[in-house]
C-alpha positions as CSV (number, residue, x, y, z in Angstrom):
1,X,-22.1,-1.5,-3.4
2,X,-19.9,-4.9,-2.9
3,X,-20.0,-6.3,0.4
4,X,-16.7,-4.5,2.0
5,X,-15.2,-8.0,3.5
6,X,-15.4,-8.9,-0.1
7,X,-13.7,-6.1,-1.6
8,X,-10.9,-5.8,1.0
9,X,-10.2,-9.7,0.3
10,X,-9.9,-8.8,-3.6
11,X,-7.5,-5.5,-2.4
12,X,-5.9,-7.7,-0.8
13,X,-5.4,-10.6,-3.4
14,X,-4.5,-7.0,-6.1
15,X,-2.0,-6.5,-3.3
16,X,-0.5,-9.1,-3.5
17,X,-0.2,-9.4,-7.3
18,X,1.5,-6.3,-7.5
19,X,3.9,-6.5,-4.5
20,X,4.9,-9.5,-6.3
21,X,5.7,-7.7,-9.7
22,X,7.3,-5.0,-7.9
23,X,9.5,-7.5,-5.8
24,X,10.7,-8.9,-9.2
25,X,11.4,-5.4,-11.0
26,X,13.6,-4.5,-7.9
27,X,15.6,-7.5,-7.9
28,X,15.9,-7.4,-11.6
29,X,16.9,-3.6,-11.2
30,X,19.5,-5.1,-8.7
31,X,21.1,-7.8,-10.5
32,X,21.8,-5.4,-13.4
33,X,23.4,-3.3,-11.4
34,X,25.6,-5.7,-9.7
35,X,26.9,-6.5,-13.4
36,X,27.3,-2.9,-14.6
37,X,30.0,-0.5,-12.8
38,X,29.4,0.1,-8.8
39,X,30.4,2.9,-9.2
40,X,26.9,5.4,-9.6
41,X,28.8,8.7,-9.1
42,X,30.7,8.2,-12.1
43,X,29.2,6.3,-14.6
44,X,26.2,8.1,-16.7
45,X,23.9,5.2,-15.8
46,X,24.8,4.6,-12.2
47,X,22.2,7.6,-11.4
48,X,19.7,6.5,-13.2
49,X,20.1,3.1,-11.9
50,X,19.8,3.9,-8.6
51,X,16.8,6.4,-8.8
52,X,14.9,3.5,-10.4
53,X,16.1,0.9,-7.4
54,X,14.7,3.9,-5.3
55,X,11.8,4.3,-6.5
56,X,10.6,0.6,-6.9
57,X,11.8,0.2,-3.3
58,X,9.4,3.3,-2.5
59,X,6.5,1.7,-4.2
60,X,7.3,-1.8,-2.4
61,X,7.3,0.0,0.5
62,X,3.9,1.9,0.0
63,X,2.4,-1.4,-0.8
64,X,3.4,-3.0,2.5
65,X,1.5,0.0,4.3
66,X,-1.5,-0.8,2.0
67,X,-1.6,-4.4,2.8
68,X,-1.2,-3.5,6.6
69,X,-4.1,-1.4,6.6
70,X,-6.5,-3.9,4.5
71,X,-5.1,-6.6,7.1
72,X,-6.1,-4.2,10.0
73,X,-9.4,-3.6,8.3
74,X,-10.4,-7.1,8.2
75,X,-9.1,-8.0,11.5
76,X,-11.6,-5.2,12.3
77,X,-14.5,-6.8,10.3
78,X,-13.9,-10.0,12.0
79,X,-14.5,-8.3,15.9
80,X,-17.0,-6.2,14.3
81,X,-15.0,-3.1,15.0
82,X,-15.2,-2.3,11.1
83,X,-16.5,1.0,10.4
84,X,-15.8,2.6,13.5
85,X,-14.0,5.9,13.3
86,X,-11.0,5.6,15.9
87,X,-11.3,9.0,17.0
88,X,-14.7,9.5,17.6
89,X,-16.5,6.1,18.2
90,X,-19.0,7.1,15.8
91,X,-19.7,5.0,12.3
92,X,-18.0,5.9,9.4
93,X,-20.5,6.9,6.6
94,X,-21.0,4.3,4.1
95,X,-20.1,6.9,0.9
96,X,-16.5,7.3,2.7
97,X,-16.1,3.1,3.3
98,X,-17.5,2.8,-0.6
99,X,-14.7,4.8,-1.5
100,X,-12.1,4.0,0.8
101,X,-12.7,0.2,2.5
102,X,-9.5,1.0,4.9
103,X,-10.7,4.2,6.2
104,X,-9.7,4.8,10.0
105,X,-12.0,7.9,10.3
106,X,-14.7,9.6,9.8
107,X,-15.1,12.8,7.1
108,X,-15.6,14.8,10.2
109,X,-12.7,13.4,12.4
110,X,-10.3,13.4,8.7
111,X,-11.5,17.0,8.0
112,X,-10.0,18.2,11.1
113,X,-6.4,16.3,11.1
């Protein structure tokens, strides 16, 4: 197993990376749209255009969250917090951090949400 500071720094540095590809497909997806017909109710495209505007905007957004909690996560390594379920105090089993370096809670505390 990687060292989890290390891989949250890479998650974060993939993050980044893609936030920035998405960021460019949604403002390509806009500019298009600003030169084609405003109106989306009637033209054939217009749906299409504005489900894929959605859904990149969707993805940007779900990357923000992602960041947040890998920035929360190392904030936590740093005060030596990390690894600490937030419900229970107790540590967060290693197999669960291995998988999932952002993880809030323990398998017991997540089984029961």
């Amino acid at each position: 197993m990687t060292d989890p500071r290390t891989r949250l720094h890479a998650a974060l540095a993939d993050n980044a990376v893609q936030l920035r590809s998405l960021t460019a497909q949604r403002d390509e997806i806009v500019a298009a749209s600003q030169d084609s017909n405003a109106d989306d109710e009637h033209d054939p495209e217009g749906a299409t255009i504005a489900f894929e505007r959605q859904q990149v905007a969707a993805l940007v957004e779900q990357l923000e969250r992602s960041r947040a909690d890998i920035e929360r996560a190392l904030a936590q390594w740093e005060t030596g917090s990390y690894g600490r379920c937030e419900c229970c105090g107790e540590p967060i089993g290693v197999a669960r951090l291995d998988a999932r370096p952002t993880a809030r809670t323990c398998i017991g505390c997540a089984s029961r949400r």
